[in-house]
C-alpha positions in Angstrom: -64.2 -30.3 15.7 -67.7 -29.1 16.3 -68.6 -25.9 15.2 -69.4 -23.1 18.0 -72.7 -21.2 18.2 -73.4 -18.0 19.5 -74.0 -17.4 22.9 -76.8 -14.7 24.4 -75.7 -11.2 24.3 -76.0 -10.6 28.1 -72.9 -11.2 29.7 -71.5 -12.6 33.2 -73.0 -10.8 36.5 -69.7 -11.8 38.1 -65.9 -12.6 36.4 -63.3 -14.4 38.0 -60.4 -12.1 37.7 -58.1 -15.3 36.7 -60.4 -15.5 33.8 -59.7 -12.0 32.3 -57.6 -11.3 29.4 -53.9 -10.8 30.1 -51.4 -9.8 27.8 -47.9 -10.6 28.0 -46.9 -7.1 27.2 -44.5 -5.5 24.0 -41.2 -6.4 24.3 -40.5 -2.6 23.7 -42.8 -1.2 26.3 -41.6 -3.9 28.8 -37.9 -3.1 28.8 -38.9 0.6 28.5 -40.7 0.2 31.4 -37.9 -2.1 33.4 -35.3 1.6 32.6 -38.0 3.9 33.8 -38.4 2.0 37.0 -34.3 1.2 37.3 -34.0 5.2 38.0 -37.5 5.5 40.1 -39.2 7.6 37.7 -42.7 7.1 39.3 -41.1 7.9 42.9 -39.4 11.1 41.4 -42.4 12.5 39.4 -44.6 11.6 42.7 -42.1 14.3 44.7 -41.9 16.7 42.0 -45.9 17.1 41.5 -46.6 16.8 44.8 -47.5 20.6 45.2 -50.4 19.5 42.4 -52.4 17.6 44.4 -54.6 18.6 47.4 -52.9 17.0 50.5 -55.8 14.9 51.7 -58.8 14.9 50.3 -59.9 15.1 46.6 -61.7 13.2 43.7 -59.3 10.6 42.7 -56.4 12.0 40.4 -54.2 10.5 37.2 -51.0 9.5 38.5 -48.2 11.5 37.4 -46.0 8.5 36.3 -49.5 7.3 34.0 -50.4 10.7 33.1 -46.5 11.2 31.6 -46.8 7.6 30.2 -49.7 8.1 28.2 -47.8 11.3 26.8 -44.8 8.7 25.9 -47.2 6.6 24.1 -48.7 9.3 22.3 -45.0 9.6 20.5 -44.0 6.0 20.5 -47.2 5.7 18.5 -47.7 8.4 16.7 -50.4 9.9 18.0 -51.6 13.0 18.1 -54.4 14.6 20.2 -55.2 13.5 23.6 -58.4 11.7 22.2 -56.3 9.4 20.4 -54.2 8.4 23.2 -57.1 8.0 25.7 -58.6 5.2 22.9 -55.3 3.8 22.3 -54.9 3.2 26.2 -58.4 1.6 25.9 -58.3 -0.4 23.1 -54.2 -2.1 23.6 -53.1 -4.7 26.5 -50.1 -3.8 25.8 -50.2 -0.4 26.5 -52.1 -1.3 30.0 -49.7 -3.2 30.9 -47.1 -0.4 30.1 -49.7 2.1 31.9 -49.4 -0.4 35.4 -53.2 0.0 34.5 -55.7 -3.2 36.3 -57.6 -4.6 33.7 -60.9 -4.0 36.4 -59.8 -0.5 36.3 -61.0 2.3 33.7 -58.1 4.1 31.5 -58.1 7.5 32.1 -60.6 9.4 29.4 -58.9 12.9 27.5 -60.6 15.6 29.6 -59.0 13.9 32.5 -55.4 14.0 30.6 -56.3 17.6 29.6 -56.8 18.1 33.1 -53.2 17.1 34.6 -52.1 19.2 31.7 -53.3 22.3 32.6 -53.0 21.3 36.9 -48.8 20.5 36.0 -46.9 24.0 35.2 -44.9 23.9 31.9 -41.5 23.9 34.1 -42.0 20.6 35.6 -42.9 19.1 32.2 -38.9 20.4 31.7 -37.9 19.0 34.3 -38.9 15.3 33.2 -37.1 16.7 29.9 -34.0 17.0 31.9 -34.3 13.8 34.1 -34.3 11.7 30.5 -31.1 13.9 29.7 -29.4 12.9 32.5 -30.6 9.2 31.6 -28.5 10.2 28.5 -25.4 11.4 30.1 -24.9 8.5 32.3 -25.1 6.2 29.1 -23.0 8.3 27.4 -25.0 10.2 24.9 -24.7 13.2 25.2 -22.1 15.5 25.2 -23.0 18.5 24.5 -19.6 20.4 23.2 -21.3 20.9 19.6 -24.6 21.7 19.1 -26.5 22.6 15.9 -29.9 24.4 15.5 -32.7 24.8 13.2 -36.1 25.0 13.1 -39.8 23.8 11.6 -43.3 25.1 11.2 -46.3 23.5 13.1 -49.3 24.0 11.6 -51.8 25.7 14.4 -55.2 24.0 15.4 -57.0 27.5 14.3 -58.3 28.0 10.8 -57.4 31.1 8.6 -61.1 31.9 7.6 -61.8 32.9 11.7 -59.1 35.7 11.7 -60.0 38.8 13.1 -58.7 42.7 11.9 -56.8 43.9 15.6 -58.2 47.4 15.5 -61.8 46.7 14.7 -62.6 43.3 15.2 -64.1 42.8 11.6 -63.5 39.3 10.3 -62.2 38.6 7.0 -65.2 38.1 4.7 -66.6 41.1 6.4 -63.5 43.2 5.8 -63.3 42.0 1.7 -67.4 43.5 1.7 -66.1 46.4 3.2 -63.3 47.2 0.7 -65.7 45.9 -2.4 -68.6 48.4 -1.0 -65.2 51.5 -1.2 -64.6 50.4 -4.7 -68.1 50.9 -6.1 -69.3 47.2 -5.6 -73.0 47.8 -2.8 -73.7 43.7 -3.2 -70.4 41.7 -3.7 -71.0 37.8 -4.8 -68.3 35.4 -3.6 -66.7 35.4 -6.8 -66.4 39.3 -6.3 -64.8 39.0 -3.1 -62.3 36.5 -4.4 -61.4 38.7 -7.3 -60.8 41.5 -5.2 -58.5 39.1 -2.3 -56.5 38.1 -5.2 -55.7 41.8 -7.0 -55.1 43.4 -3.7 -51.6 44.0 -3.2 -51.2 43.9 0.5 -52.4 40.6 2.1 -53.0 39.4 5.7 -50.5 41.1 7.6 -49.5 39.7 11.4 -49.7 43.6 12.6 -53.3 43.7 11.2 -54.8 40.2 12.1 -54.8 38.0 14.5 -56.8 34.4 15.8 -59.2 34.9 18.5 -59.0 31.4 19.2 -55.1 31.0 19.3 -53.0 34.5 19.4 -49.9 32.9 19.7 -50.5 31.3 16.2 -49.5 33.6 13.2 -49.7 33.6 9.6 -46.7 32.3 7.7 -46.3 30.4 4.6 -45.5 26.2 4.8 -43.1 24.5 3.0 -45.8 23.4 1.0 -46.7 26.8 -0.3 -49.7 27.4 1.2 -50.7 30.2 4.2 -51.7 29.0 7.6 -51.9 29.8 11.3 -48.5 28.1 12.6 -45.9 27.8 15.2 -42.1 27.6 15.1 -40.3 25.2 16.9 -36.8 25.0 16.7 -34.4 22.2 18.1 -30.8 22.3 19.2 -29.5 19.0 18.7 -26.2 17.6 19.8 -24.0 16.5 16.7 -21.8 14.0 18.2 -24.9 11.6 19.1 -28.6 13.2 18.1 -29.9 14.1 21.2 -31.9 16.9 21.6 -30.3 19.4 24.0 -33.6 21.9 23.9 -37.1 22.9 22.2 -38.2 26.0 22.0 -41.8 27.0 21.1 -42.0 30.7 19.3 -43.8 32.5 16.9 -44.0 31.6 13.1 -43.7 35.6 12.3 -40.2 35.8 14.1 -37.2 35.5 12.4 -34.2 33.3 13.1 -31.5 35.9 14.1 -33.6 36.6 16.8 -34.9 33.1 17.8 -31.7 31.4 18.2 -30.8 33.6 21.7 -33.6 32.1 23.4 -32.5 28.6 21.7 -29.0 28.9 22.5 -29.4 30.2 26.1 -32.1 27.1 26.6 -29.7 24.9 24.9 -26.6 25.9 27.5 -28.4 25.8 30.6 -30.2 22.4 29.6 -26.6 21.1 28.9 -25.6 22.5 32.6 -28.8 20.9 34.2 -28.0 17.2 32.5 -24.5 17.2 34.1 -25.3 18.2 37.5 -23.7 14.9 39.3 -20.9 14.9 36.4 -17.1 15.8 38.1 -16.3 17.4 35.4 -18.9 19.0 33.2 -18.7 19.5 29.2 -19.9 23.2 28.3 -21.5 24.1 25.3 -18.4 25.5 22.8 -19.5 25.5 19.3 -22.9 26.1 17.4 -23.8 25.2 14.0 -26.5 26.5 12.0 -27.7 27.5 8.1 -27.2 30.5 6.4 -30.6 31.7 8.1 -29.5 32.6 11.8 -26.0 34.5 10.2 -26.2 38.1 11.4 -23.4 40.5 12.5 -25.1 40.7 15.5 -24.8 36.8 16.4 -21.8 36.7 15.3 -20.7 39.1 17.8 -23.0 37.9 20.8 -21.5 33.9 20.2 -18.1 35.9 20.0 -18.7 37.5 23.3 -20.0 34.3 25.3 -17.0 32.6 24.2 -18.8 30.1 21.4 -17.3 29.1 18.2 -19.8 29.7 15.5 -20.3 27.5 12.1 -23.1 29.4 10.7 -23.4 29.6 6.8 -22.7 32.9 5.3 -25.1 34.1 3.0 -23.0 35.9 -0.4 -23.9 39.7 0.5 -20.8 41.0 -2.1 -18.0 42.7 -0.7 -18.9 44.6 2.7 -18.6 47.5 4.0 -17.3 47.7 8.2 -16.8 51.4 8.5 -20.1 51.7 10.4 -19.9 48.2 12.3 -16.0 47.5 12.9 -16.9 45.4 15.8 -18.4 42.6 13.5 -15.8 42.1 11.3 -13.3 40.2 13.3 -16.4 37.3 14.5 -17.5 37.7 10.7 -14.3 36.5 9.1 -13.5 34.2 12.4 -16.7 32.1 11.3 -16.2 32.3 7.7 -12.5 30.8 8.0 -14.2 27.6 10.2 -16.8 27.4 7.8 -14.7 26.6 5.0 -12.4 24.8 6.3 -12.4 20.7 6.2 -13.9 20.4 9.9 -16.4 22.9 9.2 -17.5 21.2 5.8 -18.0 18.5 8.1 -19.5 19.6 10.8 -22.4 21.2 8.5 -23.3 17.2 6.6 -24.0 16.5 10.2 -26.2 19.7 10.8 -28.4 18.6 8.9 -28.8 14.7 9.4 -28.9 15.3 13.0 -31.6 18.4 12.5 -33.7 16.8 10.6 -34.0 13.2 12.0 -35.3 14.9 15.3 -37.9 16.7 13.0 -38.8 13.6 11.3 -39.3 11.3 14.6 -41.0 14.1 16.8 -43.1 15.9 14.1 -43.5 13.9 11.2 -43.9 10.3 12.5 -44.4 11.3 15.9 -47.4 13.1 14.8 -47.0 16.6 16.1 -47.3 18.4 12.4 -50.5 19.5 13.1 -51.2 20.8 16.4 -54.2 20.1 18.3 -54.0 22.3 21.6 -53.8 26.1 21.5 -51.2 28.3 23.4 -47.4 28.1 23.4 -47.6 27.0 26.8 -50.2 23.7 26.2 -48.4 22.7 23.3 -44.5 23.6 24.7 -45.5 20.7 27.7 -46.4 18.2 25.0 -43.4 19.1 22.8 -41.2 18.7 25.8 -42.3 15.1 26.5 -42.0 14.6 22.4 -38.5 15.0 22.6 -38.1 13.2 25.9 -39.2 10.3 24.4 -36.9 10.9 21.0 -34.2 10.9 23.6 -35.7 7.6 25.4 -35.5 6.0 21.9 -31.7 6.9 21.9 -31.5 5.0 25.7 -33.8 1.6 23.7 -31.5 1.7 20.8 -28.6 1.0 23.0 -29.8 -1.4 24.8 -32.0 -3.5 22.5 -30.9 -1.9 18.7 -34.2 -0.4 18.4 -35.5 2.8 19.2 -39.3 2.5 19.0 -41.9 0.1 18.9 -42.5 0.1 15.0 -38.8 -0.3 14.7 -39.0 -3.8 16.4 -41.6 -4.9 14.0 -39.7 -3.9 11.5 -36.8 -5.5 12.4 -38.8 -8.6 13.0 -40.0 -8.2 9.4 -36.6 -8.0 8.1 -35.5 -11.1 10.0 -38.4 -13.5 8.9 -37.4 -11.8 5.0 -34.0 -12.7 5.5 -35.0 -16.4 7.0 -37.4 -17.1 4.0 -34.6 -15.7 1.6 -32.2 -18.0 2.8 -34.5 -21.2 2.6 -35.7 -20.3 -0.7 -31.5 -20.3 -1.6 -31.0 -23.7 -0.1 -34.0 -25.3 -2.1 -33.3 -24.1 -5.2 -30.0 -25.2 -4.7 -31.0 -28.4 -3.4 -32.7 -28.3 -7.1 -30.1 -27.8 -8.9 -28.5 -30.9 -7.2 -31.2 -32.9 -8.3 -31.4 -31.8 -11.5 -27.4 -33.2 -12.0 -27.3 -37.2 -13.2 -27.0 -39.5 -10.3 -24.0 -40.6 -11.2 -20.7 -39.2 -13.2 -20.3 -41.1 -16.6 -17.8 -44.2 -16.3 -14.8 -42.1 -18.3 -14.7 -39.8 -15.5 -14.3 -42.6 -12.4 -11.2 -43.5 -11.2 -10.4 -47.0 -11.6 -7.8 -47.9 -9.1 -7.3 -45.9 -5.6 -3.7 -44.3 -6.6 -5.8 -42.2 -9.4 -7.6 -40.3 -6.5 -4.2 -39.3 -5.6 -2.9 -36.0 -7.0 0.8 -36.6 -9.1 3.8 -36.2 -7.6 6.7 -35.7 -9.9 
């Protein structure tokens, strides 16, 4: 073979488009790509974003089937701001191919994603959520009848050193000079300040600051142990298969007693919306949760609606009901299905089912950190997060996998198990040859009969 040399840098004037790179596509993307288009997914976002678009004339537009693809892709590859995706897009076949995307075509670049973002209202970004649910009831996975909630922080893309005091608008450094000035201190150092942030008893306080570049971000404390700007989200997850019913985006400040009403109503009517062509709907009829969201007053609101609750009970001592008699009844119900053998159950599964959706969405789907600012902006992506959790749920029933890493990885563990086995069958074929080629003479039979066994 003769060895190549480098050609000039200039390049063809003129490409045959037979001579172009293809790519035969992932196996993943492909059958992900042969469900969407089974159920006309292109054909129903077209009709549903219609209203979007001007009716005639315009610069050209992303597609709403590519612009809710490349949102897919940034959670079947765990990516995380809209930069990333646009260079993925650019830089994979396989994800062109996914895309329908012409290789004589340009990908779409992020300001034109963060375009159709803010042109497409959060409520149609729900209702693709729901059109993959219903994906999920027809295959039968989802149900519905137990659900269990809990939620996670999101860290916020705003940083805690640009926080701003809500009465006068002094920043924090300015604010630390200002209290070292009233304490005798006319020309603070940066170790002074620092002394003085760490001895003061009251720190940052929601009520006192906020982030001019994000107010729906608030302070809270991670489960690491350290303060940021953050967002909660909590999930409501059905038990019996690990689909997520609902996402809801809220503040980090807020608590849980009060969070799960917006999470449980979102959870129902999601349920409702899924089953619309079903004869005979399931309705949401128990909820399960930690010790967190217990309250006397969801006890009584779950009691009231008609749902069974299996909510932890923190150990408060012996209570008193002489000033809230109306609890007491939902109280004791809950605590009686808690306990028992169902209920024991029923809370193992919480948590698996809880915190694989946080894993997949958050953790490798790479929505930890947020990059986009506003519960709305980062609601839409959330939305489509869990949309494609659930499409995982659809791929793992038909094909045993529910992303596209999980088909290397099984691929991986095949070829392991294939050299496994052939290193088994040499060494035993080895061992074989290790053995004499032939028994010694006391142990060969000398007439025929002898190979027979004895018969008495």
């Amino acid at each position: 073979m003769a060895m190549g040399i480098r050609e000039g840098e200039q390049s063809s004037l003129w490409v045959a488009t037979s001579d172009l790179p293809a790519s035969p596509g992932h196996p993943f993307y492909a059958r992900l790509n042969a469900v969407l288009e089974a159920h006309a997914f292109d054909r129903f976002l077209e009709d549903l974003c219609r209203r979007f678009y001007a009716p005639v004339m315009g610069r050209p537009s992303l597609t709403p089937g590519r612009y809710f693809r490349l949102l897919l892709v940034g959670y079947f590859e765990g990516i995380d701001a809209e930069r990333g995706i646009a260079w993925r897009a650019t830089d994979s076949l396989a994800i062109r191919t996914f895309l329908r995307l012409p290789l004589d075509e340009a990908p779409p670049d992020h300001s034109t994603i963060a375009r159709t973002r803010r042109l497409i209202d959060l409520e149609t970004h729900r209702a693709v959520f729901t059109w993959v649910q219903q994906r999920l009831v027809e295959s039968g996975l989802l149900t519905g009848k137990t659900v269990a909630i809990d939620a996670t922080t999101l860290e916020a893309n705003a940083a805690m050193r640009s926080i701003v005091r809500r009465d006068t608008g002094d920043g924090y450094q300015a604010f630390l000079a200002g209290l070292a000035k009233a304490s005798g201190i006319e020309t603070p150092t940066r170790d002074d300040l620092a002394r003085l942030d760490r001895t003061r008893k009251k720190k940052t306080s929601n009520k006192d600051w906020t982030s001019p570049s994000d107010p729906d971000a608030k302070v809270t404390r991670m489960k690491n142990g350290r303060t940021h700007l953050a967002h909660k989200a909590e999930h409501a997850v059905d038990v019996e298969t690990g689909a997520i019913v609902a996402v809801t985006l809220q503040g980090a400040d807020a608590g849980d007693t009060t969070t799960i009403v917006e999470t449980a109503t979102a959870a129902a009517d999601q349920i409702a919306d899924a089953q619309v062509d079903v004869a005979e709907p399931q309705a949401l009829e128990e909820i399960i949760a930690d010790k967190g969201y217990h309250s006397n007053q969801t006890m009584i609101d779950l009691d009231a609606v008609g749902v069974r609750s299996y909510i932890a009970e923190p150990d408060r001592g012996r209570r008193d009901w002489s000033k809230t008699p109306e609890a007491q009844a939902p109280v004791y119900g809950n605590r009686r299905r808690v306990r028992g053998p169902r209920g024991r159950r029923l809370m193992r599964q919480r948590g698996e089912r809880i915190e694989r959706s946080f894993a997949h969405v958050y953790d490798t789907g790479g929505m930890r950190r947020t990059h986009l600012r506003g519960h709305t902006n980062i609601l839409k992506r959330l939305l489509i997060h869990a949309g494609g959790f659930n499409l995982g749920l659809v791929m793992r029933q038909l094909i045993g996998v529910g992303t596209p890493r999980g088909l290397q990885g099984r691929l991986a563990a095949v070829i392991g198990a294939l050299v496994a086995l052939w290193s088994l069958v040499n060494a035993h074929w080895a061992f074989v040859g290790a053995l004499p080629s032939e028994p010694p003479r006391d142990f060969m039979p000398r007439h025929r009969h002898e190979l027979l066994p004895a018969v008495s």
